[in-house]
N, CA, C and O atoms as a CHARMM CRD file, in Angstrom:
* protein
*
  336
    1    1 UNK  N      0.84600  -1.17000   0.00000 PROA 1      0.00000
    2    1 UNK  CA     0.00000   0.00000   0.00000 PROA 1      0.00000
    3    1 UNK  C      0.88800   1.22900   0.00000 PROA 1      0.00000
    4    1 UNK  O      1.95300   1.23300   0.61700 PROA 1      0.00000
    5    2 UNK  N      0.46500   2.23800  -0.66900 PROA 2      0.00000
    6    2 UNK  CA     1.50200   3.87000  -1.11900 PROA 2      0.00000
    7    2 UNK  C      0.16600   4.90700  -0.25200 PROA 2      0.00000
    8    2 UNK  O     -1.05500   4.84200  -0.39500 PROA 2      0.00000
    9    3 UNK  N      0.71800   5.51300   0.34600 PROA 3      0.00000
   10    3 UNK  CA     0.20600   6.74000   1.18600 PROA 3      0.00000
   11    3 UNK  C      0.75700   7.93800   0.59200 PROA 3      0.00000
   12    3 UNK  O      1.97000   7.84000   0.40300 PROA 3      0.00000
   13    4 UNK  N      0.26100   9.00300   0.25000 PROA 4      0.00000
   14    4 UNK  CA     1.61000  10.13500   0.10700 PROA 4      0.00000
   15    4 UNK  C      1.49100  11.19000   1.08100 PROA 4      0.00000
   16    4 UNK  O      0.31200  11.52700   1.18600 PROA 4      0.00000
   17    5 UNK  N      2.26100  11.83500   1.82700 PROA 5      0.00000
   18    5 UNK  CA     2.52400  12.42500   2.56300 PROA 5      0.00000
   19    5 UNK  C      1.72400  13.86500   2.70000 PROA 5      0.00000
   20    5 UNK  O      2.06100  14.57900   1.75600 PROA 5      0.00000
   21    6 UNK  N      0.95900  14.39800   3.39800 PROA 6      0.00000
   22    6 UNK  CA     0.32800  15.70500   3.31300 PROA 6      0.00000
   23    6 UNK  C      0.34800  16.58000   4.65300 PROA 6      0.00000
   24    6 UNK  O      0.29000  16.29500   5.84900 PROA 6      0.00000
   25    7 UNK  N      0.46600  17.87000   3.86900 PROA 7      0.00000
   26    7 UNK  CA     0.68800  18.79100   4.68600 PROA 7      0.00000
   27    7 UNK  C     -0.73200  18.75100   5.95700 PROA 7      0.00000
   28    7 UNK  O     -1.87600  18.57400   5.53600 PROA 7      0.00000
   29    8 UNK  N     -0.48500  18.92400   7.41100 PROA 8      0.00000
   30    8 UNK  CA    -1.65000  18.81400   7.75400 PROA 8      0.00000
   31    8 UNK  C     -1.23800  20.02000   9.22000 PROA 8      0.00000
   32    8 UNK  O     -0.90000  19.72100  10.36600 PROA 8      0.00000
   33    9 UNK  N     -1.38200  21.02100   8.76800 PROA 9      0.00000
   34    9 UNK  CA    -1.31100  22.28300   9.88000 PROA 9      0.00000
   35    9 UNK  C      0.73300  22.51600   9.66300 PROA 9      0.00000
   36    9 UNK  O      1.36600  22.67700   8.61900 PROA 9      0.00000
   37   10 UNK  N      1.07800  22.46300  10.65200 PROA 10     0.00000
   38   10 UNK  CA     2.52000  22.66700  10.88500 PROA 10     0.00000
   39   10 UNK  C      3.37800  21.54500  10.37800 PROA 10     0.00000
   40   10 UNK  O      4.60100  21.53100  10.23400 PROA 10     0.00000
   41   11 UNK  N      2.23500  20.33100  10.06500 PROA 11     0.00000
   42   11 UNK  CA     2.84200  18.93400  10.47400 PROA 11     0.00000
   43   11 UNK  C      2.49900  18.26300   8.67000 PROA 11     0.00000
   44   11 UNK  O      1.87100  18.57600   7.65800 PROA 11     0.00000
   45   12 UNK  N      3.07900  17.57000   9.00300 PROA 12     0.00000
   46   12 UNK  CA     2.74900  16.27500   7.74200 PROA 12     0.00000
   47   12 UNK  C      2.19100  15.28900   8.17700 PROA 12     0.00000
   48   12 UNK  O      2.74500  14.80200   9.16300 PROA 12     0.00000
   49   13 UNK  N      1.17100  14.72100   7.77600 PROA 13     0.00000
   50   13 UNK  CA     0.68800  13.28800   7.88400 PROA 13     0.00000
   51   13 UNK  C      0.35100  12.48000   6.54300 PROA 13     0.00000
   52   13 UNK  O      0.65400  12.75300   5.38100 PROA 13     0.00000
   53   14 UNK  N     -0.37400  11.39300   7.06600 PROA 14     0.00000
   54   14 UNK  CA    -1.06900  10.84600   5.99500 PROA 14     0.00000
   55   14 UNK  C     -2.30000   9.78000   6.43100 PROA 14     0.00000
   56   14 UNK  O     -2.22400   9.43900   7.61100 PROA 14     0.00000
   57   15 UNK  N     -3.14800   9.34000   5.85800 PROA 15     0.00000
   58   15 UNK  CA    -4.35200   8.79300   6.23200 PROA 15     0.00000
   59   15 UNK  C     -4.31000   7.25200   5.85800 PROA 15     0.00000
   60   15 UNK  O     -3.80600   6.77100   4.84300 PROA 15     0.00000
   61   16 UNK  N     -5.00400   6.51600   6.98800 PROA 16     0.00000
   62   16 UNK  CA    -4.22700   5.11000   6.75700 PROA 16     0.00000
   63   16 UNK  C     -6.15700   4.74000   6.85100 PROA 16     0.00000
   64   16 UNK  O     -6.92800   4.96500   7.78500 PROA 16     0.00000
   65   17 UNK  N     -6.43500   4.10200   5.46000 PROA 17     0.00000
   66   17 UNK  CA    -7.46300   3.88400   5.32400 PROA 17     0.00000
   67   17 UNK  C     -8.27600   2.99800   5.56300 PROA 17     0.00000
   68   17 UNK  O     -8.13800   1.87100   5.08700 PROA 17     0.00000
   69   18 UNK  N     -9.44000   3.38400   6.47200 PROA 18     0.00000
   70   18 UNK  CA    -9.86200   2.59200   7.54100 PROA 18     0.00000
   71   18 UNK  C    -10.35300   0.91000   6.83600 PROA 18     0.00000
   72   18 UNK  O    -10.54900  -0.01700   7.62100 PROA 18     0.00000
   73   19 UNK  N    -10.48500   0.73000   5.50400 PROA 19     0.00000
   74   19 UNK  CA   -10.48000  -1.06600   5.17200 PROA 19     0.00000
   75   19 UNK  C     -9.54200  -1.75700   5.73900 PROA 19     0.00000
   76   19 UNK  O     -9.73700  -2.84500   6.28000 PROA 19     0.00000
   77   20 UNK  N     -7.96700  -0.92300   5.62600 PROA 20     0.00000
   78   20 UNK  CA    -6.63600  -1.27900   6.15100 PROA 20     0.00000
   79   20 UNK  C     -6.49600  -1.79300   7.61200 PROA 20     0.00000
   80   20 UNK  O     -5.62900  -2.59000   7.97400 PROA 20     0.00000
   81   21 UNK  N     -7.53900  -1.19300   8.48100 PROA 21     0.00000
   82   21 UNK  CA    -7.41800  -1.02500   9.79500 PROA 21     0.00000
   83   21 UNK  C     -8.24600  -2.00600  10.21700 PROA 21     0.00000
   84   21 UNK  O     -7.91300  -2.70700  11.17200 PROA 21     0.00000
   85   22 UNK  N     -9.44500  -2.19300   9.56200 PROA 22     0.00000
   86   22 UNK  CA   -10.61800  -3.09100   9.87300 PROA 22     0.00000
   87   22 UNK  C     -9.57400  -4.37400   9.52300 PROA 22     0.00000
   88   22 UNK  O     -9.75400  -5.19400  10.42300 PROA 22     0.00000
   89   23 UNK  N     -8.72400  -4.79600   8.73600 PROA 23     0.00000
   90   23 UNK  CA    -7.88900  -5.85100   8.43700 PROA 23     0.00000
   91   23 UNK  C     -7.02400  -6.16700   9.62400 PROA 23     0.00000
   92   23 UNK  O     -6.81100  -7.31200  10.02100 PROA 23     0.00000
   93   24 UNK  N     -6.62400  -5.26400  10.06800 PROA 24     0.00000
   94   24 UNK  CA    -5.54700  -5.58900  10.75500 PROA 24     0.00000
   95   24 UNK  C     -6.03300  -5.65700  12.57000 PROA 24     0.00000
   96   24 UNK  O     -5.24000  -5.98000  13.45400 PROA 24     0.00000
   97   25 UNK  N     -7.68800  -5.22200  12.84400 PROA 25     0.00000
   98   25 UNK  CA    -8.19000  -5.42000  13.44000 PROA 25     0.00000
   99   25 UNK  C     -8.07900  -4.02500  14.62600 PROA 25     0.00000
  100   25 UNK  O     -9.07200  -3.94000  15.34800 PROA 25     0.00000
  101   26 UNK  N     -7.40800  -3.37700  14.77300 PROA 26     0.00000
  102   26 UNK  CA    -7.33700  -2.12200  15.75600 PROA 26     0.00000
  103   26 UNK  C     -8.61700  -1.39800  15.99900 PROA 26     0.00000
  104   26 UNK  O     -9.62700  -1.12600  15.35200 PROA 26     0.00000
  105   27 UNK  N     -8.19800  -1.21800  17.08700 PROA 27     0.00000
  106   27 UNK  CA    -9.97200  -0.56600  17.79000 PROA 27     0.00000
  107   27 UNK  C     -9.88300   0.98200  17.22700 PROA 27     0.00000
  108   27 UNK  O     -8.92900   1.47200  16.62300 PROA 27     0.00000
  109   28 UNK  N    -11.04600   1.58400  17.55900 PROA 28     0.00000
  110   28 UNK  CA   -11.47200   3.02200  16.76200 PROA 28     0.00000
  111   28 UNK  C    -10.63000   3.88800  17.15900 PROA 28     0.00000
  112   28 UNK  O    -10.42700   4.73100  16.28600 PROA 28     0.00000
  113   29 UNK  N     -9.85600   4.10500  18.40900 PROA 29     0.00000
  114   29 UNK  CA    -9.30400   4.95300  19.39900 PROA 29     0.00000
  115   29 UNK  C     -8.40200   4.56800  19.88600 PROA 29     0.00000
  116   29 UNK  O     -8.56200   3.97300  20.95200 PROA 29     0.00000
  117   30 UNK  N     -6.73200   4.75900  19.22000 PROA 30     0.00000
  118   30 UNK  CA    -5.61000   3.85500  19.82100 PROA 30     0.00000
  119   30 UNK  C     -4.84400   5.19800  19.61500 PROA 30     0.00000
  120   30 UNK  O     -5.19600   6.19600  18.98600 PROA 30     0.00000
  121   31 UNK  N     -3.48300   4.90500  20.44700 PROA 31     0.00000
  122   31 UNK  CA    -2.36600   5.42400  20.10400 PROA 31     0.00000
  123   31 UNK  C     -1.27300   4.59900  20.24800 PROA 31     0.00000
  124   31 UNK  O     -1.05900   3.71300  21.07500 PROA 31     0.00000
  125   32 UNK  N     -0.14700   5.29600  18.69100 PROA 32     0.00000
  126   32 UNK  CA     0.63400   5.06000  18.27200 PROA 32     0.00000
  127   32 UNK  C      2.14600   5.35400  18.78100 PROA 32     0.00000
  128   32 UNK  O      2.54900   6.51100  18.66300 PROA 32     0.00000
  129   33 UNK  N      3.14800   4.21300  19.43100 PROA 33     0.00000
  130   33 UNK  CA     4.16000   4.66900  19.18300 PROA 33     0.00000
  131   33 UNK  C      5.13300   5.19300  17.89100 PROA 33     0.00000
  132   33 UNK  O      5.50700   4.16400  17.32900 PROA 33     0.00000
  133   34 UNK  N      5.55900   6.09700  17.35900 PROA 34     0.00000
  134   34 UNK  CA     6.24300   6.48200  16.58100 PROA 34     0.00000
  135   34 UNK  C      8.34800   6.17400  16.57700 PROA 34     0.00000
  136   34 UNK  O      9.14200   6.75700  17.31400 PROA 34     0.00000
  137   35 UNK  N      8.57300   5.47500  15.87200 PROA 35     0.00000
  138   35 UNK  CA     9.80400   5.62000  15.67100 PROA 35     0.00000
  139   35 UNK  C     10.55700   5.89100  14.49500 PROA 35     0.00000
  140   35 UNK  O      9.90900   6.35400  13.55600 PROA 35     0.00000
  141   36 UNK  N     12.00700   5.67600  14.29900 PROA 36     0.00000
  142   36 UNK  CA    12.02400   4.78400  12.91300 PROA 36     0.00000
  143   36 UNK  C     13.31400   4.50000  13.26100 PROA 36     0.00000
  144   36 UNK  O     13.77000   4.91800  14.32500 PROA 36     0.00000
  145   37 UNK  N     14.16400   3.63700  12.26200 PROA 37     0.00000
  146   37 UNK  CA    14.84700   2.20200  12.61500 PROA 37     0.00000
  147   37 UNK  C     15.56500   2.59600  10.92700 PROA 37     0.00000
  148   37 UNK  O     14.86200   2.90700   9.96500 PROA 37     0.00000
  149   38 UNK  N     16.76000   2.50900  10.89900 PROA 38     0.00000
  150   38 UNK  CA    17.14200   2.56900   9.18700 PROA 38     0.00000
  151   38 UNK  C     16.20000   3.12700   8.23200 PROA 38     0.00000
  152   38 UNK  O     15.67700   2.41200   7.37800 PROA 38     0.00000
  153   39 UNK  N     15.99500   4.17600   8.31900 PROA 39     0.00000
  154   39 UNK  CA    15.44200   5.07100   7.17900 PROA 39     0.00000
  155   39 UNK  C     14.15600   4.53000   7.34700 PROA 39     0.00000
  156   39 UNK  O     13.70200   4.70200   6.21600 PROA 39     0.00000
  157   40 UNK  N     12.94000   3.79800   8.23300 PROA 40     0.00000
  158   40 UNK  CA    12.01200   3.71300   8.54000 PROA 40     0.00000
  159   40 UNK  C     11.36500   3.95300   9.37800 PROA 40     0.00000
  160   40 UNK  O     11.77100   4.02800  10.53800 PROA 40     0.00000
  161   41 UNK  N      9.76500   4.20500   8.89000 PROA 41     0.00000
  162   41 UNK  CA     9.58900   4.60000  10.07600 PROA 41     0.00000
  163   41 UNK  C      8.51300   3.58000  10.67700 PROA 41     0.00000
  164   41 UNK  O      7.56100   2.97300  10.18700 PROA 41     0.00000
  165   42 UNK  N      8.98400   3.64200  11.73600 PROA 42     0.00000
  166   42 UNK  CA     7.41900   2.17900  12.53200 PROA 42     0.00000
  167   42 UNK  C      6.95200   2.99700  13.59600 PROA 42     0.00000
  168   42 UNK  O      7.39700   3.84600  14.36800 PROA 42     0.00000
  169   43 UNK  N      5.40800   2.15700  13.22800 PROA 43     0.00000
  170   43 UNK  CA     4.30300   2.75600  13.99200 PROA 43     0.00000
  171   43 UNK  C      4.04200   1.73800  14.78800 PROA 43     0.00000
  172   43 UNK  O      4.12900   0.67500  14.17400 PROA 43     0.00000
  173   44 UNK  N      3.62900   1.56400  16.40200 PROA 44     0.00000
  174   44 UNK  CA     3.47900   0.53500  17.18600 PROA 44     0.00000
  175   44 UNK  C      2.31300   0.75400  17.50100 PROA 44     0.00000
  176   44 UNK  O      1.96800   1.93300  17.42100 PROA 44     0.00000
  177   45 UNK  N      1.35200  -0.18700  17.93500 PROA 45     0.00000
  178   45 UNK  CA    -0.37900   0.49000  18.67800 PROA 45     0.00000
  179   45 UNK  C      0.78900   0.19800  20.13800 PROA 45     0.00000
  180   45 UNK  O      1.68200  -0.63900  20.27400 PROA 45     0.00000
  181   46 UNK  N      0.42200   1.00200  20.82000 PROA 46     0.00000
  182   46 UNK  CA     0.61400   1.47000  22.21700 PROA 46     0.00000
  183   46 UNK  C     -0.49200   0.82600  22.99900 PROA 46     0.00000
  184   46 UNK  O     -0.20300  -0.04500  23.82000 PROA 46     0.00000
  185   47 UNK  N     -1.62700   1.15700  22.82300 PROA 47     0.00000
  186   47 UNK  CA    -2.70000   1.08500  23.48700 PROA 47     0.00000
  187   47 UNK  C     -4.15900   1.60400  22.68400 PROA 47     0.00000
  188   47 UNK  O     -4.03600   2.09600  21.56300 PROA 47     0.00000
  189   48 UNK  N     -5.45800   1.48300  23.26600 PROA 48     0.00000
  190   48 UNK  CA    -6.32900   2.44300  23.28200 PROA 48     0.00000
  191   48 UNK  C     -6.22000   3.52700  23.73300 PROA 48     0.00000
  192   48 UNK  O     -5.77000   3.44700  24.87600 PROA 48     0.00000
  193   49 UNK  N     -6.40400   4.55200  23.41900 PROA 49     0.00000
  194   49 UNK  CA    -6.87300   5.97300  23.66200 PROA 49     0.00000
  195   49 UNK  C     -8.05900   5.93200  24.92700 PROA 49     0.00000
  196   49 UNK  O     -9.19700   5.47800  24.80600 PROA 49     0.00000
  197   50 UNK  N     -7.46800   6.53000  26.15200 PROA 50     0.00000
  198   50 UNK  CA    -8.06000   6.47200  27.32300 PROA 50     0.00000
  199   50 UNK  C     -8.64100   5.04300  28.21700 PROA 50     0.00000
  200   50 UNK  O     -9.50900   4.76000  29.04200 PROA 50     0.00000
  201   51 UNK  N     -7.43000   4.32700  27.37300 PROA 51     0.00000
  202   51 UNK  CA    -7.59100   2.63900  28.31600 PROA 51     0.00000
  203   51 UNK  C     -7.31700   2.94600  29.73000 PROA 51     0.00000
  204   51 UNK  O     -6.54100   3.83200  30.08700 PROA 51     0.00000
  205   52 UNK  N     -8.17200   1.96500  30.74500 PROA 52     0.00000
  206   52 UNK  CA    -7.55900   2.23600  32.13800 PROA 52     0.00000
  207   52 UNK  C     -7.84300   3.44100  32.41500 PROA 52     0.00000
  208   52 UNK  O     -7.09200   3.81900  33.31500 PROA 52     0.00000
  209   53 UNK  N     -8.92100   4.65500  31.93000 PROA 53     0.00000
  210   53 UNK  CA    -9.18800   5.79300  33.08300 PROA 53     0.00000
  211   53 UNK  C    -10.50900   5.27100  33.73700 PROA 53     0.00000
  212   53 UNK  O    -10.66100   5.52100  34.93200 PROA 53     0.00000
  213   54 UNK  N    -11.79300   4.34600  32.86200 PROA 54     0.00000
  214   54 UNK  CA   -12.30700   4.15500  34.14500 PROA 54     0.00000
  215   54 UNK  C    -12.50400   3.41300  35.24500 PROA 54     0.00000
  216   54 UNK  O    -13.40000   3.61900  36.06300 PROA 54     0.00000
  217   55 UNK  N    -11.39900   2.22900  35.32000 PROA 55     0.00000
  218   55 UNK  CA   -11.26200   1.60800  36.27700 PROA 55     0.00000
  219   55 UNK  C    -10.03800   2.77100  37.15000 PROA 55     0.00000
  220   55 UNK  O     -9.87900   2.58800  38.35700 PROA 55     0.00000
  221   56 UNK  N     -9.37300   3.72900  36.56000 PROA 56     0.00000
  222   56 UNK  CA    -8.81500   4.46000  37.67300 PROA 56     0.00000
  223   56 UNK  C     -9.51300   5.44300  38.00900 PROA 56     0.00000
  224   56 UNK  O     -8.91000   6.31100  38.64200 PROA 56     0.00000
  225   57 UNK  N    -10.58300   5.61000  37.80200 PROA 57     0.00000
  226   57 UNK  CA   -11.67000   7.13300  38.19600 PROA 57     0.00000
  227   57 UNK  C    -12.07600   6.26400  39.43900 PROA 57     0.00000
  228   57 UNK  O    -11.93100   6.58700  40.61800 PROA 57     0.00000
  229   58 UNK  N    -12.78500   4.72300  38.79200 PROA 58     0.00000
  230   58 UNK  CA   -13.66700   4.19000  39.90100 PROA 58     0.00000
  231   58 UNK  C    -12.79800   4.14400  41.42700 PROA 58     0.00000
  232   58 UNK  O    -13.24400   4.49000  42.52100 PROA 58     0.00000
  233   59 UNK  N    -11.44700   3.61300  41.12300 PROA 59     0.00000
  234   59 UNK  CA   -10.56900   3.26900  42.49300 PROA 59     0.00000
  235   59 UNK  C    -10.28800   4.57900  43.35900 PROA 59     0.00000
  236   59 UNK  O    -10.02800   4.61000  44.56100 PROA 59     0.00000
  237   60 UNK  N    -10.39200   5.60100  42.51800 PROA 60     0.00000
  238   60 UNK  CA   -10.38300   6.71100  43.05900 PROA 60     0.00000
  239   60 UNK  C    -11.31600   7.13700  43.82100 PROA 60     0.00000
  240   60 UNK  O    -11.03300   7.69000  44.88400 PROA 60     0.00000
  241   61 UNK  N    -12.67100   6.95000  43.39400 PROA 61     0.00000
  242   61 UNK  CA   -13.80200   7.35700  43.61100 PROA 61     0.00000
  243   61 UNK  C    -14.23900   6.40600  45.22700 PROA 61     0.00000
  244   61 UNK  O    -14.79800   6.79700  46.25100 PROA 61     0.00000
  245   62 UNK  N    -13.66600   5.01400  44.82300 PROA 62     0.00000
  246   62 UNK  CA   -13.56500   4.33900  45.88000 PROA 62     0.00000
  247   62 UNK  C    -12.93700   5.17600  47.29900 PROA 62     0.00000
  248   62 UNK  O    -13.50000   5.83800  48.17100 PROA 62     0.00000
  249   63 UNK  N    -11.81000   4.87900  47.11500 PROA 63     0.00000
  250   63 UNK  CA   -10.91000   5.80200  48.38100 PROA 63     0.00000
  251   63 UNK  C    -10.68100   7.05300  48.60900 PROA 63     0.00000
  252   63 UNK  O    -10.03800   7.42300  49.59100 PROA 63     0.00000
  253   64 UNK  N    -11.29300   8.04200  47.52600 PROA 64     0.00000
  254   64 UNK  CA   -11.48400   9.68900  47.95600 PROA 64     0.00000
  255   64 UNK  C    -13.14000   9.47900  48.24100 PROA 64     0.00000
  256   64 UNK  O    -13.53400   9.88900  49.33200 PROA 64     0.00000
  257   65 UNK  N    -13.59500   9.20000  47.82600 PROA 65     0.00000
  258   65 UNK  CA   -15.36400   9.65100  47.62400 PROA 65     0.00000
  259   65 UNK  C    -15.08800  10.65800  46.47200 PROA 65     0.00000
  260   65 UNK  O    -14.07500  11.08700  45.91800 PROA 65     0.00000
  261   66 UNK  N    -16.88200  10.91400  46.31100 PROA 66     0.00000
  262   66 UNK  CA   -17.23300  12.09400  45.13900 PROA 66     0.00000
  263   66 UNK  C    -16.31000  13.24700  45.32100 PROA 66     0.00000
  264   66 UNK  O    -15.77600  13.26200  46.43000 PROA 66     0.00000
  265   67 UNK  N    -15.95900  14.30300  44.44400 PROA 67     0.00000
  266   67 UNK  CA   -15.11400  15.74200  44.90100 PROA 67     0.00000
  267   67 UNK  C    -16.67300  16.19800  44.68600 PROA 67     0.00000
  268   67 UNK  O    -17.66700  15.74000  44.12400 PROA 67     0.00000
  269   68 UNK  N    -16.26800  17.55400  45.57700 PROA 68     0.00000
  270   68 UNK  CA   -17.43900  18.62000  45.37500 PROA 68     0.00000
  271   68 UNK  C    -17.34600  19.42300  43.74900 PROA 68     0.00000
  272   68 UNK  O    -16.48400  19.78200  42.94700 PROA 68     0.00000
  273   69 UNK  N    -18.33600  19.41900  43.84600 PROA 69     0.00000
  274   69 UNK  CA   -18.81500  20.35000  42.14000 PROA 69     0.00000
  275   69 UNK  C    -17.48000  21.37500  42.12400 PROA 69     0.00000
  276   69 UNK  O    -17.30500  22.06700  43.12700 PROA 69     0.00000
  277   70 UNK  N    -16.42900  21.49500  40.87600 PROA 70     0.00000
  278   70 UNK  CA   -15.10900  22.77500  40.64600 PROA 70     0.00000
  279   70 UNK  C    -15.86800  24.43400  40.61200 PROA 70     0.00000
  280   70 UNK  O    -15.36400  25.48600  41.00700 PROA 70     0.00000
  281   71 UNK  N    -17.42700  24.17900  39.90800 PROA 71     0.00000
  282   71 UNK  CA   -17.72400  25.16100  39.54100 PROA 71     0.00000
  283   71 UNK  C    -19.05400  25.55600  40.07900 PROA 71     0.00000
  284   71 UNK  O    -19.73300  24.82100  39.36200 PROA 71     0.00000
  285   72 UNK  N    -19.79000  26.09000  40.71000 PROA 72     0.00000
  286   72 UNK  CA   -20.93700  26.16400  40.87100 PROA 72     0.00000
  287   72 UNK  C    -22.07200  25.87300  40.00100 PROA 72     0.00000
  288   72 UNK  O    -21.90400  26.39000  38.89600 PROA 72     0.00000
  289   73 UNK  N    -23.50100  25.03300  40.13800 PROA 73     0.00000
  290   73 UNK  CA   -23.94400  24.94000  38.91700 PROA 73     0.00000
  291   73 UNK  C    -24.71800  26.20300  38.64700 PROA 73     0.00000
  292   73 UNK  O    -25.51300  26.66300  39.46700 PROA 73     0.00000
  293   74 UNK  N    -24.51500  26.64500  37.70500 PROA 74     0.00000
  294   74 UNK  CA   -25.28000  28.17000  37.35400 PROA 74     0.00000
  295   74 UNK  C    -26.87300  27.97700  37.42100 PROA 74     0.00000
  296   74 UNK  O    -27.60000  28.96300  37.54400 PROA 74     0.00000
  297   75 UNK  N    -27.30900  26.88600  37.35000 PROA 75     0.00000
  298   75 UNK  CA   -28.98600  26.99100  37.28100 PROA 75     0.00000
  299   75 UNK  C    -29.23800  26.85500  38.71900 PROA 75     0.00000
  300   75 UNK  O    -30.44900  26.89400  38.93800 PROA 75     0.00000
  301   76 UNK  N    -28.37500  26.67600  40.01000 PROA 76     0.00000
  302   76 UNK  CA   -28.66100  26.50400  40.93500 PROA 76     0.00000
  303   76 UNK  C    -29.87000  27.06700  41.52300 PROA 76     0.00000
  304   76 UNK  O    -30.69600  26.62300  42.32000 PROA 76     0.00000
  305   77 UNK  N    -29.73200  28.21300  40.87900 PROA 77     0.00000
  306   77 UNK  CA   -30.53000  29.10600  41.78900 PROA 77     0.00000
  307   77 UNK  C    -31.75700  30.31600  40.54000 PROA 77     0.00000
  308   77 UNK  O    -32.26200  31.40500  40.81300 PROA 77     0.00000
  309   78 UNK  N    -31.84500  29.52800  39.28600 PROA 78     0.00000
  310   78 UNK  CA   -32.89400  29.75500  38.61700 PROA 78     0.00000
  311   78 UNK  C    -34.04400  29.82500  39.10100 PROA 78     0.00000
  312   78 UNK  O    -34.30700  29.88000  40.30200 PROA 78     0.00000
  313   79 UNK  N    -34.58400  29.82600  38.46600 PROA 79     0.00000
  314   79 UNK  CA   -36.32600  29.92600  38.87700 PROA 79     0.00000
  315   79 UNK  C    -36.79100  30.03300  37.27200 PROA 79     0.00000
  316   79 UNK  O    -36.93600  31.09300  36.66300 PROA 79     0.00000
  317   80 UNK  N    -36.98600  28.71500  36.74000 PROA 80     0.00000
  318   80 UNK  CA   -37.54600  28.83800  35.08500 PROA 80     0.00000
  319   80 UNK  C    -39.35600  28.65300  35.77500 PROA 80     0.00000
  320   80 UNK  O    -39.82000  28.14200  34.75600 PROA 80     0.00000
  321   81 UNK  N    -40.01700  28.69200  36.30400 PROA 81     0.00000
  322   81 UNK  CA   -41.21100  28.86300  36.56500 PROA 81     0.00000
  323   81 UNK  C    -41.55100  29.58100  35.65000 PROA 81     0.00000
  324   81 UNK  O    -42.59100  29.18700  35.12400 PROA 81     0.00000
  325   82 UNK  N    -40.94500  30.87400  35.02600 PROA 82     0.00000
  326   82 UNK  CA   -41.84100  31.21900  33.97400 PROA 82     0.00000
  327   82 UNK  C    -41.49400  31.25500  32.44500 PROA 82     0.00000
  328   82 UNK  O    -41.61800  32.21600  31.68600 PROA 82     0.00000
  329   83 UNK  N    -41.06600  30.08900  32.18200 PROA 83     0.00000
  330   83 UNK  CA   -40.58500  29.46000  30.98200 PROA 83     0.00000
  331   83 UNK  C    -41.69400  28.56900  31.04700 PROA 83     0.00000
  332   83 UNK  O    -41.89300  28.22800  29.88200 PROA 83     0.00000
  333   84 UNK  N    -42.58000  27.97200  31.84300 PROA 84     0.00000
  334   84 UNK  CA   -42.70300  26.71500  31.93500 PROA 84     0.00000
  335   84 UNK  C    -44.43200  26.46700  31.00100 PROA 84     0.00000
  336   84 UNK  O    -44.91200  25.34000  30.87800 PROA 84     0.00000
């Protein structure tokens, strides 16, 4: 398979087309290690993209408890009664 290289903001990429991916079986949301090795370059799957945050939210959630709200909720103290 030939990719050609495109400008994409500051950066270059290229698009690895998802039949390719469905073949090779990778989930929707991974990341890639990047290297290269003699004038190549290899791409590794690393992982999923946000593997392991919610079993570490839950363990958290376990031994801190809930945190209080960061922000106040702004409708706290609405009164849509006359929307209604």
């Amino acid at each position: 398979m030939e990719a050609k290289l495109k400008k994409i903001g500051n950066s270059k990429g290229f698009i690895i087309p998802n039949a390719f991916l469905k073949q090779l079986d990778y989930p929707e949301d991974f990341i890639v290690e990047i290297d290269q090795e003699e004038g190549k370059i290899i791409y590794t799957v690393k992982q999923k993209a946000r593997e392991g945050w919610e079993e570490m939210i839950l363990k958290d959630l376990k031994e801190n408890g809930p945190e209080e709200q960061l922000l106040p909720d702004v409708f706290d103290e609405e009164d849509f009664d006359e929307y209604i």
